[in-house]
C-alpha positions in Angstrom: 59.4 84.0 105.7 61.1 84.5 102.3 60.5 87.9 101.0 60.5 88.4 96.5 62.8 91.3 95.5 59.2 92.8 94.0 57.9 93.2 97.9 61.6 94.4 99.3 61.6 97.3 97.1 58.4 98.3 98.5 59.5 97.8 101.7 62.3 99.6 101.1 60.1 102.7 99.2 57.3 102.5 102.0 59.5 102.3 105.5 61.7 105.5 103.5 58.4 107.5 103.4 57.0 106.1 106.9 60.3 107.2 108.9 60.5 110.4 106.9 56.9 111.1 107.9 57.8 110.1 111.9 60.9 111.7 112.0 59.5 114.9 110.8 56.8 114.7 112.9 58.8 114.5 115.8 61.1 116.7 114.9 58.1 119.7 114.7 56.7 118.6 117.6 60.1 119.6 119.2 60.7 122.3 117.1 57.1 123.6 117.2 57.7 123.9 113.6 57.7 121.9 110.7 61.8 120.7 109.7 62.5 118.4 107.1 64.9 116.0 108.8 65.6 113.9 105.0 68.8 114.1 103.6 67.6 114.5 100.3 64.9 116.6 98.7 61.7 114.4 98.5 59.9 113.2 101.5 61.5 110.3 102.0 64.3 109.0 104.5 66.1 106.2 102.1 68.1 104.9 105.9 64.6 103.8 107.1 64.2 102.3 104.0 67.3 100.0 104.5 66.5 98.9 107.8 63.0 98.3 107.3 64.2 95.8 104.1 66.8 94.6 106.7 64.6 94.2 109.3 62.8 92.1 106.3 66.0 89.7 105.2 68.0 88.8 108.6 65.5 88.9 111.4 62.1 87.4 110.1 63.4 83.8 110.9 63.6 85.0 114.3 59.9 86.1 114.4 59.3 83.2 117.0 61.7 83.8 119.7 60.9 87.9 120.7 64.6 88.3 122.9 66.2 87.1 119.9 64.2 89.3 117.8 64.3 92.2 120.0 68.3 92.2 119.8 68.7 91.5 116.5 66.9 94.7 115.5 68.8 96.4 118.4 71.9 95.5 116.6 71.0 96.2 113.4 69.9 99.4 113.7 73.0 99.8 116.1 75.4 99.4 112.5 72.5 101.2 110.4 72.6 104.1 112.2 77.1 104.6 112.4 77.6 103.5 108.9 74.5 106.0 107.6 75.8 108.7 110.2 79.6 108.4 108.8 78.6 107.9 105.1 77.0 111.5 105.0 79.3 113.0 106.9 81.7 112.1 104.4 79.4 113.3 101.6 78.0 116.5 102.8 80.4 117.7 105.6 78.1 118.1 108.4 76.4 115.6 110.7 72.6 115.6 110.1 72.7 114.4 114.1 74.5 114.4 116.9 74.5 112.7 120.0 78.0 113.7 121.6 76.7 115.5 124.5 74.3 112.2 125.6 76.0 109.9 128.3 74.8 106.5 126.4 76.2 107.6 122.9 78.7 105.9 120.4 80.8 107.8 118.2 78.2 110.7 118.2 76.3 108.7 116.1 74.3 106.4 117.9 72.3 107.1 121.0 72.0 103.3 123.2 68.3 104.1 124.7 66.7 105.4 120.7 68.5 101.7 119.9 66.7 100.2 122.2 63.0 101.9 120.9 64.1 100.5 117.5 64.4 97.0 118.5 61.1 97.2 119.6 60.6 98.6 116.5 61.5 95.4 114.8 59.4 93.2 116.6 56.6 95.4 115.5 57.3 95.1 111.8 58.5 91.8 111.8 55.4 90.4 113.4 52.7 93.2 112.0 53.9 95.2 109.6 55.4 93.5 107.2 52.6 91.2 106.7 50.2 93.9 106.5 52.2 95.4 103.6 52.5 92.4 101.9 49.0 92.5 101.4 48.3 95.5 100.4 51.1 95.2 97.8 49.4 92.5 96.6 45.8 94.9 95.7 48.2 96.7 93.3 48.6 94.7 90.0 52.1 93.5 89.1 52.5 96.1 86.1 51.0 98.9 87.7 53.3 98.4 90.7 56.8 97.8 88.7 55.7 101.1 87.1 55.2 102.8 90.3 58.5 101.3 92.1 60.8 101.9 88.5 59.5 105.8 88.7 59.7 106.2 92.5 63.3 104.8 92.2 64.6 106.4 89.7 63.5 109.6 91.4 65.4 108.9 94.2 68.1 108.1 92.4 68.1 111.7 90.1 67.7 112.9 93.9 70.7 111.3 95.6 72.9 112.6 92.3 71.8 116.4 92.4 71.6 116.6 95.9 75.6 115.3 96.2 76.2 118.1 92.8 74.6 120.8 95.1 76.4 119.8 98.3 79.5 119.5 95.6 79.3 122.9 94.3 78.2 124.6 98.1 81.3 123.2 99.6 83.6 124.7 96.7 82.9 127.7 98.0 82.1 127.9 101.2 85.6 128.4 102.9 85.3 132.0 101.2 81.7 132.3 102.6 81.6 135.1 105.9 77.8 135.8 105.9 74.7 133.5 105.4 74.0 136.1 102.2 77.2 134.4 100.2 75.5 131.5 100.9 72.3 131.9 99.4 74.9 133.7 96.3 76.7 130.9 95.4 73.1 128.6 95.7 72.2 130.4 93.2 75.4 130.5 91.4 75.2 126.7 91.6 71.4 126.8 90.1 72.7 128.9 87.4 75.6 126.5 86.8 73.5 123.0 86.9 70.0 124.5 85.7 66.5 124.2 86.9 64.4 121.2 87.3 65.0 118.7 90.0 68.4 120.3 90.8 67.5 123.5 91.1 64.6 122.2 93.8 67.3 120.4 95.5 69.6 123.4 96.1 66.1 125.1 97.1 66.3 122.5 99.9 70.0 122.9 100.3 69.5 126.8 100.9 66.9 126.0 104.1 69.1 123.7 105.9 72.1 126.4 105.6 70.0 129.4 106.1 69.2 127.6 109.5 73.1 128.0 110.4 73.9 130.9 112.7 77.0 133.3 111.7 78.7 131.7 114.3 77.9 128.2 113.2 78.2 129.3 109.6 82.3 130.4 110.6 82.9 127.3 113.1 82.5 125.6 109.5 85.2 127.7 107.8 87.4 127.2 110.9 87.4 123.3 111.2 87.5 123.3 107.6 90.8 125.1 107.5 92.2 123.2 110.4 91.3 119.9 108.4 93.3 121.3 105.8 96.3 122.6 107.2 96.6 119.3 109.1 97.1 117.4 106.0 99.2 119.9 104.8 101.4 119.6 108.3 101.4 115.7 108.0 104.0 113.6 105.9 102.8 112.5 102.9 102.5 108.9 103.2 100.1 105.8 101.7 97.3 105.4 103.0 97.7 107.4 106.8 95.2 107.0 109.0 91.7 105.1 108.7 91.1 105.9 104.9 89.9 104.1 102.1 93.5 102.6 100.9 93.8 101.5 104.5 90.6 99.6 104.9 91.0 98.0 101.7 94.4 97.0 102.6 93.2 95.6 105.6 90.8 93.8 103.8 93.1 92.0 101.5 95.3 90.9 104.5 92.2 90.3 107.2 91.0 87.4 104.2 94.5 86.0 103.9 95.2 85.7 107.3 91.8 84.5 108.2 91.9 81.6 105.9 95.6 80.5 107.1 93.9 80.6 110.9 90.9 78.7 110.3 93.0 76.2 107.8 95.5 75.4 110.7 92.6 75.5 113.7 90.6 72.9 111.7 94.4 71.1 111.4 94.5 71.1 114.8 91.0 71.0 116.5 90.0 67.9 113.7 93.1 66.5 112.4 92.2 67.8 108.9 94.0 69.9 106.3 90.9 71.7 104.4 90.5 74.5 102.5 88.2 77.4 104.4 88.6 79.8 101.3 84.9 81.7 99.9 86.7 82.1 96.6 88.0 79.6 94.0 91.7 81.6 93.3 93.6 82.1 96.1 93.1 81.5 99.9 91.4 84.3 100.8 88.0 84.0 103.0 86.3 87.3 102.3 83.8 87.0 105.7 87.2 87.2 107.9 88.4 90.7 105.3 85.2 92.3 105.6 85.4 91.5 109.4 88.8 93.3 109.9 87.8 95.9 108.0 84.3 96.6 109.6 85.9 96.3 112.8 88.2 98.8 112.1 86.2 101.6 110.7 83.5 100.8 113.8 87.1 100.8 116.3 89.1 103.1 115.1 88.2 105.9 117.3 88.4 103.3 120.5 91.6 101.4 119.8 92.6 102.6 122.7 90.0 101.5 125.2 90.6 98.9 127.6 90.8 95.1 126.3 87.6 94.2 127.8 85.6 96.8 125.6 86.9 95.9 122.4 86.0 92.4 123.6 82.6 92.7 124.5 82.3 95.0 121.6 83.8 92.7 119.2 81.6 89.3 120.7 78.2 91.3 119.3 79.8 92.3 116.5 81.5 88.7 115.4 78.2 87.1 116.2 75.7 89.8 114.5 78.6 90.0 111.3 78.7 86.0 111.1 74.9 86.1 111.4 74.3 88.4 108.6 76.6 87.0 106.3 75.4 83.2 106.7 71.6 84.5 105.9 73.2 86.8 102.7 75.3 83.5 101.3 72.3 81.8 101.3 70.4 84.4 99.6 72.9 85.5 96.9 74.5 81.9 96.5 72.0 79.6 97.5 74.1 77.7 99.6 75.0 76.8 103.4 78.9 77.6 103.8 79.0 77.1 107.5 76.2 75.1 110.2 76.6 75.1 113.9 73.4 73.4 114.5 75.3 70.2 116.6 77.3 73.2 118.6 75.4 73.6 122.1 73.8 77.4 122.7 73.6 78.1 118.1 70.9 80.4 116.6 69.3 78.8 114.0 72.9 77.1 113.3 74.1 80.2 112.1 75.9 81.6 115.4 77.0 79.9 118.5 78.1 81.3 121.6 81.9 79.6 121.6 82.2 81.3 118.4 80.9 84.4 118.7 83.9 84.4 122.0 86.4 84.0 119.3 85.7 87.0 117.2 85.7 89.2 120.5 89.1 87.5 121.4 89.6 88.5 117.3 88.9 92.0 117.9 91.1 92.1 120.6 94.4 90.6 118.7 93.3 92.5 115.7 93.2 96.4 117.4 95.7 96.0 120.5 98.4 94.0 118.3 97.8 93.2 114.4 96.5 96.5 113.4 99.0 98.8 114.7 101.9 96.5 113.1 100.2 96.2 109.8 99.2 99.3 109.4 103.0 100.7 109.9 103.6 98.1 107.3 101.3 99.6 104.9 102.2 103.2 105.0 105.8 102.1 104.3 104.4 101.5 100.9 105.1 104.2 98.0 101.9 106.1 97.5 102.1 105.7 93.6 102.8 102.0 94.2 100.4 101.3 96.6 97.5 102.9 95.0 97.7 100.3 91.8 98.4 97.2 93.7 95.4 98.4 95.6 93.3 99.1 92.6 94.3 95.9 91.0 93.8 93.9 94.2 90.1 95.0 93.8 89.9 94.3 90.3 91.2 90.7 91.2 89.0 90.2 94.3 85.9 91.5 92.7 86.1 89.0 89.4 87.3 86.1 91.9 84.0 87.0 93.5 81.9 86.8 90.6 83.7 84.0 89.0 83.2 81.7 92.3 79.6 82.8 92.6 78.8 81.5 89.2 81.1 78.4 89.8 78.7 78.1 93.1 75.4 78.5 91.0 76.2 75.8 88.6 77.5 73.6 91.2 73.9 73.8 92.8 72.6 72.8 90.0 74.3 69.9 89.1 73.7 68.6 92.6 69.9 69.0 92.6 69.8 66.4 89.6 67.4 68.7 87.3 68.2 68.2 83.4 71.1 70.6 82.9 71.3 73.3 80.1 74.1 72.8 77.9 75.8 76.0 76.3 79.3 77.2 75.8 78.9 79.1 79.0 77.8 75.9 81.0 80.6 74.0 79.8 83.6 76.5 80.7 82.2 76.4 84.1 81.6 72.4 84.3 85.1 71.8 82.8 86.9 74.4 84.9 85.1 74.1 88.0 83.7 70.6 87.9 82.4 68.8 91.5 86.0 67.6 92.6 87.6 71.0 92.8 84.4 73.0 94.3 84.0 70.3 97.1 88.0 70.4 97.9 87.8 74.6 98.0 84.5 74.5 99.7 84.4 71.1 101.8 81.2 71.9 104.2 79.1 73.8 102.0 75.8 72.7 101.2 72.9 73.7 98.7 70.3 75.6 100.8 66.7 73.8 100.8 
């Protein structure tokens, strides 16, 4: 089932409350008080709110096969859960959970048997929920509920943006902070500074989760802080160390050049064929193979050095779950079919197949144990001043070559489906730049979606 953007935002607004209101629950029943376990200052949880429209885009096709179903949402949540954990980590400093200390745990972020609860989980709204919603969405009239989602939005947008000032302002000082009092000090100090109003609510809920630190807690802060720093002060300054952000997107450029050259010369081989397997219309670069390195990476990083069989295994559910995800957002966002593996034997809906899904753990393999430690040498032999412009102007390029072949795509479409065509300036840039010879040679098995 094919879900309007109008009934994903209220998915999106209703599973953030619904998890905020379960997780709260079962944190006072644990407690035997009540804790707000949102990240932000509203009663909402906006992670729930992603999976739940997740759960809504790339698993309702599976609603009639329950195993597939079932370990779709396992997987989902699986990423959900170590990309939210490691996003506000980054922004606030402190993991809002833990899981180190479990046996079945990944990263500390992700404990196996509550992943397991979730796919269940996603039968359940897949099946139940989300029709149920649907039709009580559909009591509220169209006005009245684009008013309610715009203000509902927006407030947890004002949210997100005061909560990341407060956290901003806390952390400034909280290397000099010895006693839980400073803390509340320089809340106030920050209150002062950014006014009342939403803000000032915010750091209100900023001064309970800190005034729940112990001294000791409060000072294990201060020390790990300091040790981050006078690492990086002890390291060599060179471009892009470690697993940063001038890494990844590094890797990225290189992961979608190298993965075009591989599939280009394994279709050369396997078929006897010399065609392009670029997503873009400048430059043979297939962006499905960069984000793949890339996401592999950030997930690996930690366990590059695991045994070969891990990463394998590892890399086989995350290959096929990745390729999965992608094919259903290409259809969405482009309205086309780039790849079908419906005549493979053991596909999913022609999107995966098993053969396939074998090479991207082989991938993961080459890529961690033997690509990624050359490369990345290769990188941080790169002036810092240097890199950091090619890098910015890589994404500048990438990002318009993405935008440019998604229109190129969307007119394409429309030429094929043999409706009267509108005829503007606009129209006829893109039919004389990018007319049907050129995007069937770039894009040789694509197909409009039905």
């Amino acid at each position: 089932m094919h879900y309007s953007l109008y009934q994903l935002l209220w998915f999106f607004v209703l599973y953030s409350f619904i998890g905020w209101v379960i997780g709260t629950s079962a944190a006072a029943l644990r407690k035997k008080k009540f804790i707000d376990v949102g990240a932000l200052f509203g009663p909402y949880c906006p992670s729930y709110g992603l999976g739940g429209v997740c759960f809504a885009l790339f698993l309702s096709e599976l609603e009639e096969n329950l195993f597939f179903l079932f370990l779709g949402g396992v997987i989902l949540t699986f990423f959900i859960a170590l990309m939210t954990g490691q996003i506000l980590e980054k922004i606030f400093h402190r993991k809002w959970w833990d899981y180190s200390d479990r046996k079945m745990q990944f990263g500390g972020y992700v404990n196996l048997p509550y992943v397991l609860v979730w796919g269940a989980a996603a039968i359940v709204c897949v099946l139940f929920l989300n029709p149920l919603l649907v039709d009580l969405v559909a009591f509220i009239p169209d006005l009245a509920g684009m008013i309610i989602l715009f203000i509902v939005c927006l407030n947890m947008v004002i949210d997100l943006i005061g909560t990341i000032s407060g956290i901003t302002v806390v952390r400034s000082r909280i290397n000099r902070i010895a006693l839980i009092d400073d803390v509340s000090e320089s809340l106030q100090k920050a209150a002062d500074t950014m006014g009342e109003g939403l803000t000032g609510w915010v750091l209100k809920h900023l001064e309970k989760t800190y005034s729940s630190l112990d001294r000791r807690e409060l000072l294990k802060i201060r020390r790990d802080e300091k040790k981050r720093q006078d690492a990086e002060t002890d390291k060599p300054k060179v471009f892009a160390q470690g697993c940063s952000f001038y890494k990844i997107a590094c890797l990225f450029f290189l992961g979608a050049f190298l993965g075009d050259i591989t599939e280009t010369i394994f279709c050369l081989v396997t078929m006897g064929e010399l065609m392009s397997r670029s997503s873009v219309v400048y430059g043979p670069f297939s962006i499905v193979w960069g984000l793949g390195c890339a996401l592999l990476t950030v997930i690996l990083y930690q366990y590059r050095e695991r045994s070969d069989s891990f990463i394998f295994l590892f890399g086989t559910f995350l290959g096929g779950a990745y390729e999965y995800i992608c094919s259903i957002f290409t259809e969405l966002v482009f309205g086309t079919i780039f790849w079908d593996y419906s005549k493979i034997p053991f596909n999913l809906g022609g999107r995966i197949n098993l053969l396939y899904c074998f090479f991207w753990g082989i991938a993961a393999v080459v890529w961690m144990k033997y690509l990624y430690p050359k490369l990345s040498a290769l990188i941080e032999l790169i002036p810092i001043k240097a890199g950091k412009y090619l890098t910015w102007i890589m994404i500048v390029f990438m990002s318009v070559n993405i935008i440019i072949s998604g229109l190129a795509l969307d007119r394409y479409n429309q030429r094929q489906s043999g409706e009267p065509l509108e005829k503007n300036a606009y129209t006829e840039f893109i039919d004389s730049h990018f007319p049907d010879e050129r995007m069937e040679r770039i894009y040789p098995n694509a197909k409009p979606a039905k």
